[in-house]
N, C-alpha and C positions, 0 to 999 in steps of 0.2 A: 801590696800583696804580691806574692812571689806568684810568677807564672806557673807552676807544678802547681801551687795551691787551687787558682782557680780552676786548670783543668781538674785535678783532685773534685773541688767543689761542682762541676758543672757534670761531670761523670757522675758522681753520686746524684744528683738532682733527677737529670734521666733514667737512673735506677728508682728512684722514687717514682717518678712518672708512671713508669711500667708497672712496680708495683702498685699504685694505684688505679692504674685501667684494669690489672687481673684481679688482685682483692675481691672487688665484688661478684666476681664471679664464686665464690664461698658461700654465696649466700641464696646462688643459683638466681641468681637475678629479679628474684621474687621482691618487690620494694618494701613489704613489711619486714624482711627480715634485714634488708638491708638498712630501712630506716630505726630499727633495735640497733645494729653491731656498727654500724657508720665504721667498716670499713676503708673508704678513700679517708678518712680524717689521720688513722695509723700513722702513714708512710709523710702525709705531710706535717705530722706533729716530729717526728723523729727526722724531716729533713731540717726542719726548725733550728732543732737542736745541736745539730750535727754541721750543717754548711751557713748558717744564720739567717737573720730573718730576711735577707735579699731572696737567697735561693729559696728560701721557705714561702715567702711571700708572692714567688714568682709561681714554684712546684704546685703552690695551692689553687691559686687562679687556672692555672690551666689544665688539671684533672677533671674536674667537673666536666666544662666544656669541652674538652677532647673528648671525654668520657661520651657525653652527650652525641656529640655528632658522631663518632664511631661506631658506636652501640645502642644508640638511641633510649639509655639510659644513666643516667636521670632525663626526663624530659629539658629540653631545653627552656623552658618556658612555664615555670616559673622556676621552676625547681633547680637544674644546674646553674643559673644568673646568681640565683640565691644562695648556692655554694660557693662557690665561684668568689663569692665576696666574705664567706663562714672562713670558710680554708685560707685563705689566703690571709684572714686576719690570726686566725692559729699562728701562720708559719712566721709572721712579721711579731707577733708577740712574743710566741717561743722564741724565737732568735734574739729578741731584743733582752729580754728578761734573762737570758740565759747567760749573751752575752753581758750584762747588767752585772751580773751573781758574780761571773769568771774574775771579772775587775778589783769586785770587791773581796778577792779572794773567800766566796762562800759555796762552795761547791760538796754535793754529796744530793743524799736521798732525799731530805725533805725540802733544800730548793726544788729540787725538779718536781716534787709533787707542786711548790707554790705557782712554779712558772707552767705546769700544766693545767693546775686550776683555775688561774688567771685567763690563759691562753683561750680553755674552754668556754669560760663565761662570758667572755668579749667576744669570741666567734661566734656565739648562740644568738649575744644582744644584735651583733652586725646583721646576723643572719635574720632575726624575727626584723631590724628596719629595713630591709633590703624587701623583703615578702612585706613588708605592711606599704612600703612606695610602689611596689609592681603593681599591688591591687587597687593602688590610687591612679594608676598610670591605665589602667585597664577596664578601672570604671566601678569596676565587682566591690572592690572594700568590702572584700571577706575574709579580712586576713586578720580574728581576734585578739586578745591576751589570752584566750583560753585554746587558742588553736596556736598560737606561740608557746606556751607552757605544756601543752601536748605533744609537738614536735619537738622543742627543743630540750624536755628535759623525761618528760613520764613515758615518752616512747622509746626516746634514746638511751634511758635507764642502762641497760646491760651493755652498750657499747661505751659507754660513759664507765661504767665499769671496770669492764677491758682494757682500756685506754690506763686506767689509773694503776691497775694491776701491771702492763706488759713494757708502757714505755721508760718509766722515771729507772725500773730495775735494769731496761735493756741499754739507755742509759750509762749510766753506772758501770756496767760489763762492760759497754766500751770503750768507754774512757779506761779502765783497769787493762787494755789490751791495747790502747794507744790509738785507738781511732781518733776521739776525739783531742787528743796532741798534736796529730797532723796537723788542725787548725789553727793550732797557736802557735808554731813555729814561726 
């Protein structure tokens, strides 16, 4: 990999980072609204896409937890660990799948819906065994199938939404503007 590229890539990464620490502030830091619009998930799906699933992989894990210790939201405990390992499975899927598609010359609107819909549901599964071993780790084993299907899908509903509506098209846009050519050069 050519040295421009990786700086290219590592510059965009800490733009996602950023974007992902301010994000949530959208939502006024109120955690029901932020647990609807899943905000920090955005920036690390579309770093996914865009620098692959290293950076994506990397950007994800440590949103959360930066997030956490800076603003002391998400709690660290259980909640950013548990991201922490969501996100970061996003960004290592996106990337992977994406890049997957590129090779196989299959590229357009409906890979990036498949590789976002994949992305999503492996980072939700990651996410509900990540919260069901903290709550073995802690003793509680309070961490249901019905409190995993509440969080990870009938609350997040309209950020799930979002997500399928803003990234596969923004996507798309940039690649038609050569963003995403920078990385195949």
């Amino acid at each position: 990999m050519k040295k421009e590229d990786v700086i290219f890539k590592i510059s965009l990464s800490g733009m996602f980072i950023a974007l992902g620490l301010v994000l949530p502030f959208l939502t006024g830091q109120i955690p029901e609204f932020g647990n609807m619009l899943c905000p920090m998930h955005i920036p690390v799906l579309i770093c996914g896409f865009i620098c692959g699933w290293k950076y994506g992989l990397i950007v994800g894990f440590v949103i959360p937890l930066l997030r956490s210790l800076i603003f002391y939201m998400p709690p660290l405990y259980p909640g950013a660990i548990a991201m922490a390992f969501e996100l970061a499975t996003y960004g290592l899927i996106v990337g992977l799948f994406y890049e997957l598609f590129n090779k196989l010359h299959k590229r357009g609107l409906f890979t990036n819906y498949i590789t976002l819909i994949i992305a999503m549901i492996g980072g939700r599964i990651v996410w509900g065994l990540v919260r069901f071993i903290l709550s073995m780790i802690d003793g509680t084993f309070n961490f249901t199938f019905d409190i995993f299907l509440s969080g990870a899908f009938i609350t997040a509903w309209p950020g799930i939404i979002l997500q399928l509506i803003l990234i596969p098209i923004l996507i798309i846009a940039l690649d038609k503007i050569g963003v995403l050519n920078k990385k195949r050069r």
